[in-house]
C-alpha positions as CSV (number, residue, x, y, z in Angstrom):
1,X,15.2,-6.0,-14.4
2,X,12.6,-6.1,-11.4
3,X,12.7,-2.5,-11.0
4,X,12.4,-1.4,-14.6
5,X,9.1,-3.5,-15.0
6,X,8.1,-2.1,-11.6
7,X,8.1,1.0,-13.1
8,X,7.0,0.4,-16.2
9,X,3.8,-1.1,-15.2
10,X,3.3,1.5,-12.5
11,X,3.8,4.0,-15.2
12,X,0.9,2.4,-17.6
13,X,-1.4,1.5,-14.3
14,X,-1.6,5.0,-13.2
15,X,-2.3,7.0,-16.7
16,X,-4.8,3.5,-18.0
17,X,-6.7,4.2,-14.9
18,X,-6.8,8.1,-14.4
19,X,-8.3,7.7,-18.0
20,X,-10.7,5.1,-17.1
21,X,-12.1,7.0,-13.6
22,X,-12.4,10.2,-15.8
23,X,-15.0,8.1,-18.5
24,X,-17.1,7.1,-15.2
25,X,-17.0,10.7,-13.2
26,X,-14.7,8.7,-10.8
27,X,-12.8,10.6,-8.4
28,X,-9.0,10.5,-8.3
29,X,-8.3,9.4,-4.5
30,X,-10.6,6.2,-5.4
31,X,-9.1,5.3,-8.3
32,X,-5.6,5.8,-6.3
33,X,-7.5,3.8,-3.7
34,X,-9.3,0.9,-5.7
35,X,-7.8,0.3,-8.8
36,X,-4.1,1.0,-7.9
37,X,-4.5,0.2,-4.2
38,X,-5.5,-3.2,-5.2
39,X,-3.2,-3.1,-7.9
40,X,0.3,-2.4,-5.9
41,X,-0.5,-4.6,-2.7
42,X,-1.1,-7.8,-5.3
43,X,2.5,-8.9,-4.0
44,X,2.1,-8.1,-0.6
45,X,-1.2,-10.8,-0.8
46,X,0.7,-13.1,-3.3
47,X,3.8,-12.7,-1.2
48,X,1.7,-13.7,2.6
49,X,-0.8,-16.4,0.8
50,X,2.9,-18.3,-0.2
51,X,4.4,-17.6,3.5
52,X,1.3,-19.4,4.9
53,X,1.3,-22.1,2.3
54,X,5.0,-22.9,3.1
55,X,4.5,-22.5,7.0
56,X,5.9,-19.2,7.4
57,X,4.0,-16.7,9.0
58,X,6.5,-14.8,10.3
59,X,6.8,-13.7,7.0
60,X,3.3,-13.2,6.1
61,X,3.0,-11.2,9.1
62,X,6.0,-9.0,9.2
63,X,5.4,-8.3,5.4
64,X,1.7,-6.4,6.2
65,X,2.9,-4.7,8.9
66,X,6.7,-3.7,7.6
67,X,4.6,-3.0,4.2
68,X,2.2,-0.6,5.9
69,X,5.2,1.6,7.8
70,X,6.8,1.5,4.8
71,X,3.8,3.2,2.5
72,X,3.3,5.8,5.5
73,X,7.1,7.0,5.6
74,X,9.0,6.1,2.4
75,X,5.8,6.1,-0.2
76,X,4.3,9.5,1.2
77,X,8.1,11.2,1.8
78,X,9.5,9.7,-1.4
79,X,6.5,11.0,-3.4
80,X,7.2,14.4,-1.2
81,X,10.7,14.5,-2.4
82,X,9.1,15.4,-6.2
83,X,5.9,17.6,-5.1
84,X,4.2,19.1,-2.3
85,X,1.0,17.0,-1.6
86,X,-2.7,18.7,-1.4
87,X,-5.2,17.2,1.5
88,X,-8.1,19.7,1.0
89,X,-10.1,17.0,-1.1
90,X,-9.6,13.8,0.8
91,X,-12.7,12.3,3.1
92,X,-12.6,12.4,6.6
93,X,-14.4,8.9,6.4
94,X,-11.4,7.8,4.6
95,X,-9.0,9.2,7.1
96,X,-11.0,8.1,10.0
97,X,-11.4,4.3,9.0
98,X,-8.0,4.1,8.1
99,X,-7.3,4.9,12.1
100,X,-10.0,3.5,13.3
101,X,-8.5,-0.2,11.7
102,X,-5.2,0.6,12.8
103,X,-6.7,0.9,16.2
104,X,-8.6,-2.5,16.2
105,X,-5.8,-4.0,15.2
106,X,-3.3,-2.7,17.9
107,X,-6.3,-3.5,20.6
108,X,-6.8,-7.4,19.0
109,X,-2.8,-7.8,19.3
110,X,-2.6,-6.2,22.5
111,X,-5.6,-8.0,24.3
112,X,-7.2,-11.3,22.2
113,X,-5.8,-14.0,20.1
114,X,-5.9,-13.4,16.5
115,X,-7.7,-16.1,14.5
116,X,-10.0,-16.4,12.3
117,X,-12.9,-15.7,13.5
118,X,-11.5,-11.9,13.4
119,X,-10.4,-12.4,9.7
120,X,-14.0,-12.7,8.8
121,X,-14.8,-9.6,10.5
122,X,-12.2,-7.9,9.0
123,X,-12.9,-9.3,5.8
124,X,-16.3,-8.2,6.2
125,X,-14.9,-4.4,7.2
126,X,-13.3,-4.6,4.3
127,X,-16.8,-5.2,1.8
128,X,-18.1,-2.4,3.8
129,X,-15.3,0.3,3.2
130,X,-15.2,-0.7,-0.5
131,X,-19.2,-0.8,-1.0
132,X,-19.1,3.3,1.1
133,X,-16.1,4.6,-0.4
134,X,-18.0,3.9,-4.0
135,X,-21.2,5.5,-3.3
136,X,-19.0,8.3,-2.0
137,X,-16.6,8.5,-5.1
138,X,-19.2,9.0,-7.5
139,X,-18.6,12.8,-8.2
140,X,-16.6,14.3,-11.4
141,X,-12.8,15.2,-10.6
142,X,-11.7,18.6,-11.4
143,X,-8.6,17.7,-13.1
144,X,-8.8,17.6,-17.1
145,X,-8.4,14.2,-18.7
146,X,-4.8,14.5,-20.5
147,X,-5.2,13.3,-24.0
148,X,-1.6,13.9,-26.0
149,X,-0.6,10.6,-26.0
150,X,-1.9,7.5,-28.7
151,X,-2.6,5.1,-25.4
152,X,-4.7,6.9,-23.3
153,X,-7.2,8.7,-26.3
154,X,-8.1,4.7,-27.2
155,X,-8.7,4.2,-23.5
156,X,-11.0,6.8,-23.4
157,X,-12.9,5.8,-26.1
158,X,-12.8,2.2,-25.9
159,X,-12.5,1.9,-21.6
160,X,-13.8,-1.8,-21.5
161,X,-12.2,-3.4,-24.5
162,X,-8.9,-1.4,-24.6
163,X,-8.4,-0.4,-20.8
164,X,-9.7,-2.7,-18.8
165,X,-6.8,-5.6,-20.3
166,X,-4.2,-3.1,-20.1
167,X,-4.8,-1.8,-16.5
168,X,-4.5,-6.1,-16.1
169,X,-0.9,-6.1,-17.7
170,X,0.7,-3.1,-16.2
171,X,-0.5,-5.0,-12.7
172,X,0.9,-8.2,-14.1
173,X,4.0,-6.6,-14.7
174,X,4.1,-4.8,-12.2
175,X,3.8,-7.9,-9.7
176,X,6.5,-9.8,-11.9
177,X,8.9,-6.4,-11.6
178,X,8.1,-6.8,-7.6
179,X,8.7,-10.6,-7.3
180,X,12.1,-10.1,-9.4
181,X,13.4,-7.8,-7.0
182,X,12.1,-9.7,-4.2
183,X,13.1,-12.9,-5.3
184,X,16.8,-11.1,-5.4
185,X,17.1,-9.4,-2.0
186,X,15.7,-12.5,-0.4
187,X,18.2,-14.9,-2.4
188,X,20.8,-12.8,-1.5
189,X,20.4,-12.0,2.0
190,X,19.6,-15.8,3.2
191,X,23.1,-16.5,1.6
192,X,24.4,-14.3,5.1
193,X,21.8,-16.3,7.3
194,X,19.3,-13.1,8.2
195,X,16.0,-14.2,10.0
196,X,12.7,-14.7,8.3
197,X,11.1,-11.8,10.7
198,X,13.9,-9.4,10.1
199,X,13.5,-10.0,6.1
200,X,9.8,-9.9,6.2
201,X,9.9,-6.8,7.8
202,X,12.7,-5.0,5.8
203,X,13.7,-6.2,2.6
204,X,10.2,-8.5,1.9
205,X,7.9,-5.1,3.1
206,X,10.1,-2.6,1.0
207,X,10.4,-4.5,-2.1
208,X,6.4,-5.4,-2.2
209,X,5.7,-1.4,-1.6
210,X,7.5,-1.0,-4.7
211,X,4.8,-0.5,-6.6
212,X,3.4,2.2,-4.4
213,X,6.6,4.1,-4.2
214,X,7.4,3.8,-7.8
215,X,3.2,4.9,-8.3
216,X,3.2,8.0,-5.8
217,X,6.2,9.2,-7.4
218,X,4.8,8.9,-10.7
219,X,1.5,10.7,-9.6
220,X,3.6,13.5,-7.6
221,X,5.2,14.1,-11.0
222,X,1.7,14.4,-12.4
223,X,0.5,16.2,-9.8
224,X,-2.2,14.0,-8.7
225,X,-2.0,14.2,-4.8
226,X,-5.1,12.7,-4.4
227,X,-4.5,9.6,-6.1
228,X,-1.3,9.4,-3.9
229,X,-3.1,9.5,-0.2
230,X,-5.8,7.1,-2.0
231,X,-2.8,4.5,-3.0
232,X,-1.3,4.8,0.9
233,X,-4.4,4.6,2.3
234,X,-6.2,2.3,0.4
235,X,-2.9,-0.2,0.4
236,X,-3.1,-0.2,4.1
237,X,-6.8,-1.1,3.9
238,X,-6.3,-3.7,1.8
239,X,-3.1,-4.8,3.7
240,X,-4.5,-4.9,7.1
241,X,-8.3,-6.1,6.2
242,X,-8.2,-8.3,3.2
243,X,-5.0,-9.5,2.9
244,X,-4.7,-10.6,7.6
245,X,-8.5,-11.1,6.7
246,X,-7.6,-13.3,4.5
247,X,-4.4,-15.5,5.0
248,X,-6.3,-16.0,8.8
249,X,-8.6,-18.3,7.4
250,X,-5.6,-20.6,6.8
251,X,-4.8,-23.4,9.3
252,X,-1.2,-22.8,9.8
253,X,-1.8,-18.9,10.2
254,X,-0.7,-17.7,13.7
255,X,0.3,-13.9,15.0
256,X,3.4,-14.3,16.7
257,X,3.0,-11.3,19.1
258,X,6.0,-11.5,20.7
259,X,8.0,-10.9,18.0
260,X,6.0,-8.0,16.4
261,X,4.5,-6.2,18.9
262,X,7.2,-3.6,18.7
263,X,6.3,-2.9,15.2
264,X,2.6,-3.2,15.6
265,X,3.4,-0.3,18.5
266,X,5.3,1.7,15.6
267,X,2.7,1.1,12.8
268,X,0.1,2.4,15.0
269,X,2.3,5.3,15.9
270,X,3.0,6.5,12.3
271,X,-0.4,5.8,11.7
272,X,-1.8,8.5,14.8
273,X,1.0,10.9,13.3
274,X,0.1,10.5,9.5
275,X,-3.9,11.1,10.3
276,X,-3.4,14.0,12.5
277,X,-1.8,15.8,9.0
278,X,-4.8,14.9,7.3
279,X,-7.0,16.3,9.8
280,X,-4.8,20.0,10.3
281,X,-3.1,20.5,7.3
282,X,-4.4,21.4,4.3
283,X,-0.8,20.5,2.3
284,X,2.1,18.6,3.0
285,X,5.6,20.7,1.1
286,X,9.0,18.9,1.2
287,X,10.2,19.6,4.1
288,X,8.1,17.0,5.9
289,X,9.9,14.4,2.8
290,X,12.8,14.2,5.2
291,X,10.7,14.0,8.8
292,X,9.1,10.5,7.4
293,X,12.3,9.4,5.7
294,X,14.6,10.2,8.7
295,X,11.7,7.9,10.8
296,X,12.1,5.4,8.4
297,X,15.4,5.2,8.6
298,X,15.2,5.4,12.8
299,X,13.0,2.0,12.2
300,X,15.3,0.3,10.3
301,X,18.1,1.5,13.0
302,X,15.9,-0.7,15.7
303,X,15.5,-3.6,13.9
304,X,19.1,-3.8,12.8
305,X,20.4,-3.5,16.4
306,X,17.5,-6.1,17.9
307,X,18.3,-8.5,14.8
308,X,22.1,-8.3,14.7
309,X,23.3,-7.5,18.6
């Protein structure tokens, strides 16, 4: 049942606001990174507001940073596995902030205490990015607006009254399709007795990327590689910046280093490796589909033998 919403409302979400972005001259790799981007980490912020709320953040935690490895390696090399991926068209700024964040973040970790006093600087890197990436978006995509279906011609023509409440349902259920699965995995796995850290970072951070692996695909089969970097990226963003940003202005947030500095090591890692593509290669084909999946996989290899030795 979660994953058939998931993908249900991923489906409508992507074609509700491809329609909507095409009205305004939006491009596609900022709808991919505003609308959607927002749209798919809503459980990954839903998800860490509850963890701090119930004095978990372990959880909170591990699901940002296991969610962000996850949307580098299985999003990008599961959307690979149905299309080769174009980079021609997507901003250095973009690829360079996206780094650059990942850097900070592996630096605060590494060398200060994070509290949150950095939240509201993140937060406020995060107004920044949004308020740039907008002035830079403004230019009309090349891709023609695909009108054959009953939906997305009354979208077109009515954006505000028509669109704008169904791009809020297909998040809706898409959220409820994420917190179904969720809900499962987790219900099922503490009836073994697995850790909150190892959950948050596997099963928690895989089933709240739901949405963007079941998105990217969807765009892949659409051919839309632009909206598919702009949903990793822009998920990340929003992961790292607004949703830490966030959840540290709570007063029971902590950042237990000790037990994710591995991961923060390996985020930053995949994060080097997936900007160093952007900046050489001018397409990604399916042969790279395996490299990140195989890592993935490698990942989930380390934390099984740390959590289960």
């Amino acid at each position: 049942m979660g994953l058939f919403l998931v993908v249900k409302g991923a489906d409508i979400l992507i074609s509700s606001a491809v329609v909507i972005g095409k009205k305004y001259g939006v491009s596609d790799f900022f709808i991919g990174l505003i609308v959607i981007g927002f749209g798919t980490s809503l459980p990954e912020l839903l998800v860490s507001i509850d963890a701090i709320i119930k004095k978990s953040p372990e959880i909170s935690i591990g699901n940002v940073v296991g969610s962000n490895i996850s949307n580098i390696l299985l999003v990008l090399g599961s959307a690979l596995l149905i299309s080769k991926i174009n980079l021609r068209k997507i901003s250095r700024f973009d690829s360079i902030f996206h780094l650059f964040i990942h850097i900070i973040f592996l630096l605060i970790v590494w060398l200060l205490i994070f509290d949150y006093k950095i939240g509201i600087v993140f937060l406020i890197l995060f107004t920044f990015y949004i308020y740039k990436s907008f002035n830079n978006s403004l230019s009309n995509s090349e891709n023609q607006l695909e009108t054959s279906d009953f939906l997305t011609k009354i979208i077109y023509n009515k954006p505000l009254i028509i669109g704008l409440p169904t791009i809020i349902f297909s998040i809706i259920l898409t959220f409820f399709g994420a917190e179904f699965t969720v809900d499962s995995v987790i219900e099922i796995s503490n009836f073994f007795g697995i850790s909150d850290s190892f959950l948050a970072l596997t099963l928690v951070a895989l089933g709240t990327s739901l949405p963007e692996i079941i998105t990217s695909i969807r765009a892949a089969q659409k051919k839309m590689s632009e909206l598919i970097i702009g949903n990793i990226i822009g998920s990340n963003i929003y992961n790292l910046l607004l949703i830490l940003g966030f959840v540290s202005l709570f007063e029971a947030f902590s950042f237990p280093k000790d037990i994710l500095f591995f991961e923060v090591i390996f985020l930053f890692i995949c994060t080097v490796g997936f900007s160093i593509l952007l900046f050489v290669k001018n397409d990604l084909n399916k042969k790279f589909s395996l490299v990140f999946i195989t890592f993935y996989c490698f990942y989930l290899l380390k934390l099984l033998l740390t959590n289960f030795r």
